[in-house]
C-alpha positions in Angstrom: -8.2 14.7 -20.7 -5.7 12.8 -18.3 -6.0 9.0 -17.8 -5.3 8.0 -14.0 -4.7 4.6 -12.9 -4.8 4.0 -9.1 -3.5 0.9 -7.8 -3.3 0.4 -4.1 -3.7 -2.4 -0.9 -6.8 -1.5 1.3 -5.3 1.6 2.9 -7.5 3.4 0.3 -10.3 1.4 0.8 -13.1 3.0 2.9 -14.1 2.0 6.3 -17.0 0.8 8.1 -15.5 -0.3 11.2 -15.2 0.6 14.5 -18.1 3.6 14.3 -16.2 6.4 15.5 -13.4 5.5 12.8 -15.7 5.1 9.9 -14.7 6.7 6.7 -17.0 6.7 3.8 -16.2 6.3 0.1 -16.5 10.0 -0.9 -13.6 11.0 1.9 -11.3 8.2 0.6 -7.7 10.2 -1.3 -8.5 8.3 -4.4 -12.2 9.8 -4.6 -11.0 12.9 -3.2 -8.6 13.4 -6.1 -11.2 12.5 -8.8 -13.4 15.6 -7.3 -10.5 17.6 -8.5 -10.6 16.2 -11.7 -13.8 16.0 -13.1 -12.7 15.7 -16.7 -10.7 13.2 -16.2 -11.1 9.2 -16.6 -10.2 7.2 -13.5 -9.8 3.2 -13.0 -9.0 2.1 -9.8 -8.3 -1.3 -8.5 -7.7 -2.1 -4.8 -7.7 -4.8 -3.0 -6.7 -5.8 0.4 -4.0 -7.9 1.9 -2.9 -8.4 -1.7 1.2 -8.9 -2.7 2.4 -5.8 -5.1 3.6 -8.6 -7.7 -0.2 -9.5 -8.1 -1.5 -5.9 -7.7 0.6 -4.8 -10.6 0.6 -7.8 -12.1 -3.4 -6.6 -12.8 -3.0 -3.8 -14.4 0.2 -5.3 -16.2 -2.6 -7.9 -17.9 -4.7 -6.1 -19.4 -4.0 -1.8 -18.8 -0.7 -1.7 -20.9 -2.9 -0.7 -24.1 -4.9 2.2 -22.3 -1.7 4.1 -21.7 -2.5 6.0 -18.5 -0.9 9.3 -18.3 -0.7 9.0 -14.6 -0.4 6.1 -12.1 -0.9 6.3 -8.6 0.4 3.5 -6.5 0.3 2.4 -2.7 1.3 -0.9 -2.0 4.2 -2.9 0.2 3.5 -3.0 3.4 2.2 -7.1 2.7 4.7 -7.6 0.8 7.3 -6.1 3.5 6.1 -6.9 7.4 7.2 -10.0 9.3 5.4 -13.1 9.6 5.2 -15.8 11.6 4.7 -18.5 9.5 5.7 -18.5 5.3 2.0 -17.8 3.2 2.1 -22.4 3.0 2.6 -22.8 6.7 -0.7 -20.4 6.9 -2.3 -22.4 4.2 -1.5 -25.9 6.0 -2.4 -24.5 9.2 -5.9 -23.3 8.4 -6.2 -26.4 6.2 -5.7 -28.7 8.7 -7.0 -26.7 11.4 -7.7 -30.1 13.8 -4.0 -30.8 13.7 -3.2 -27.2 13.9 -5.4 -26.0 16.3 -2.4 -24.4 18.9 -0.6 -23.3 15.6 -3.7 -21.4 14.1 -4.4 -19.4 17.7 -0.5 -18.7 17.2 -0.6 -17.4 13.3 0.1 -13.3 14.3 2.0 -14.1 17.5 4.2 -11.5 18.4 6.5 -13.6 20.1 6.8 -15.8 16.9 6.7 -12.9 14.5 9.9 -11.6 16.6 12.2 -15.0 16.7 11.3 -15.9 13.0 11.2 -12.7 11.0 9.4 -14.7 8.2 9.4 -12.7 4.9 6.0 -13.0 3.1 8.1 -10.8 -0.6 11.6 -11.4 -0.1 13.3 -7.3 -1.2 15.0 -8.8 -4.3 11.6 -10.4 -5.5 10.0 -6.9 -4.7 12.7 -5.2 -6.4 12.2 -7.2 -9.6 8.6 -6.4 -9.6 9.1 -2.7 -9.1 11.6 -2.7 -12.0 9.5 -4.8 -14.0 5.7 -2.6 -13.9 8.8 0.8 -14.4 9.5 -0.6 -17.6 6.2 -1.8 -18.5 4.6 1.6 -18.0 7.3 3.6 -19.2 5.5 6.0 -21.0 3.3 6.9 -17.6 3.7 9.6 -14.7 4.4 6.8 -11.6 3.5 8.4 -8.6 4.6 5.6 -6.0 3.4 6.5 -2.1 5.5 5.8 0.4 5.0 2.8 3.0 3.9 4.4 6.0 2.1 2.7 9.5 1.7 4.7 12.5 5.2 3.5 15.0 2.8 1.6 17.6 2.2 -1.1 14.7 5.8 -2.2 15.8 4.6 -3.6 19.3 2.6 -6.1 17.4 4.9 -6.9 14.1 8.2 -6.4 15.8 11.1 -5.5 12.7 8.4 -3.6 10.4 9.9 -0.5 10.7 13.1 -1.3 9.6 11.3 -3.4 6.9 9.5 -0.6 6.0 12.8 1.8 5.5 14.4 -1.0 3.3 11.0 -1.3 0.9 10.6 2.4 0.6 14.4 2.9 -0.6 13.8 -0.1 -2.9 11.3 2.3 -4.7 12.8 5.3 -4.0 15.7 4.3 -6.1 13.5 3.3 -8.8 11.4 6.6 -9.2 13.3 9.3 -7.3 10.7 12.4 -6.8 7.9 10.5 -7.6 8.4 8.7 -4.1 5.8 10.4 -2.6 6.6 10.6 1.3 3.0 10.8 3.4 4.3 9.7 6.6 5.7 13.0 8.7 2.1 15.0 7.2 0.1 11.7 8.5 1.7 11.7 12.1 0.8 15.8 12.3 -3.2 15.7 11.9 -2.9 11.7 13.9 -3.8 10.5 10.3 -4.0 7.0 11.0 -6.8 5.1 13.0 -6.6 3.1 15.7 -5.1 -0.2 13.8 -1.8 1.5 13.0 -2.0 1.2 9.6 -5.1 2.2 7.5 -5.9 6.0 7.1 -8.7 7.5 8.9 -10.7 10.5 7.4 -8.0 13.0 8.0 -5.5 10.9 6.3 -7.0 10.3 3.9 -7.7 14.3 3.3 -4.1 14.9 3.7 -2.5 12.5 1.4 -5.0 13.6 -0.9 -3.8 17.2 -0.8 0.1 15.7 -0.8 -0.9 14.0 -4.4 -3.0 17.1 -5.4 0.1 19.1 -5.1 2.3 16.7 -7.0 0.1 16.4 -9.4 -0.4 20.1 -9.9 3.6 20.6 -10.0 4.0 17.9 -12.7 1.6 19.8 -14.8 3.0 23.5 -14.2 6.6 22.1 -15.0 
């Protein structure tokens, strides 16, 4: 009997919004995968707009004693994309929202996000927490999936695409084949809804199926 931990930002979430993009729980990958694997024992924690370090961090505080045999991870793209402002800025601006009222309309302006490039997880800070949870869990299967957003994201967070390519070689260095790319098989069956970045039903099927196979190779090998 296999113990999977699943770790992931709200791409894995379902969703309720806008009606013809909903996706309910039971077409979610990480429910998907557990259909598969009835005999296993699944704990999932995911939670949206959340920094990897504190993800991880999680399951670093109180999972190191259950010893999953597999781990499942999706997380990065908050760490990764540009901001306008640094995560005090926001919290002063919002505060202060009387003072900051021209600021706050301003928080996710392109134009901003363009001139200042603001990083939210600077790539050696992300690094260290990648390297840190490896060694933590080193006696786990870490299945990390790549950081993937449909292109047209890039016309509202200018520089997240390159970003994105230095993240995802900051964990593919760390755990080699099991970077698990998703974006080519996403962009083939239009996989992503209509914000660019979360998954709608049929990405969610297929990225199931990618970590179905992986899963199924580790096993056989």
């Amino acid at each position: 009997m296999d113990k999977i931990l699943i770790l992931t930002d709200s791409t894995a979430n379902p969703r309720s919004f806008p009606e013809f993009e909903k996706v309910n729980l039971e077409e979610t990958y990480p429910y998907l995968i557990r259909n598969e694997y009835k005999d296993s024992i699944f704990y999932q924690l995911t939670y949206g707009n959340i920094e990897t370090e504190k993800l991880l961090g999680q399951a670093i505080g109180y999972l190191t004693h259950w010893k999953p045999d597999y781990i499942i991870i999706q997380s990065g793209l908050n760490d990764c994309r540009p901001e306008a402002f640094t995560e005090f800025q926001k919290i002063m601006i919002l505060k202060f929202f009387k003072f900051f009222s021209l600021l706050r309309k301003n928080i996710n302006n392109t134009k901003i996000i363009k001139k200042r490039q603001i990083y939210r997880v600077p790539k050696k800070r992300f690094k260290k927490t990648v390297k840190w949870f490896s060694n933590v869990f080193c006696d786990s299967k870490i299945i990390w999936l790549e950081i993937a957003i449909h292109e047209d994201y890039e016309k509202i967070r200018p520089g997240v695409l390159k970003r994105i390519a230095e993240y995802n070689q900051i964990i593919e260095e760390e755990f080699k084949d099991n970077f698990l790319q998703i974006k080519n098989a996403l962009n083939e069956v239009n996989g992503f809804n209509s914000d660019n970045i979360h998954f709608n039903k049929f990405g969610h099927k297929i990225v199931s199926e990618l970590l179905l196979k992986k899963l199924a190779t580790d096993k056989n090998s």
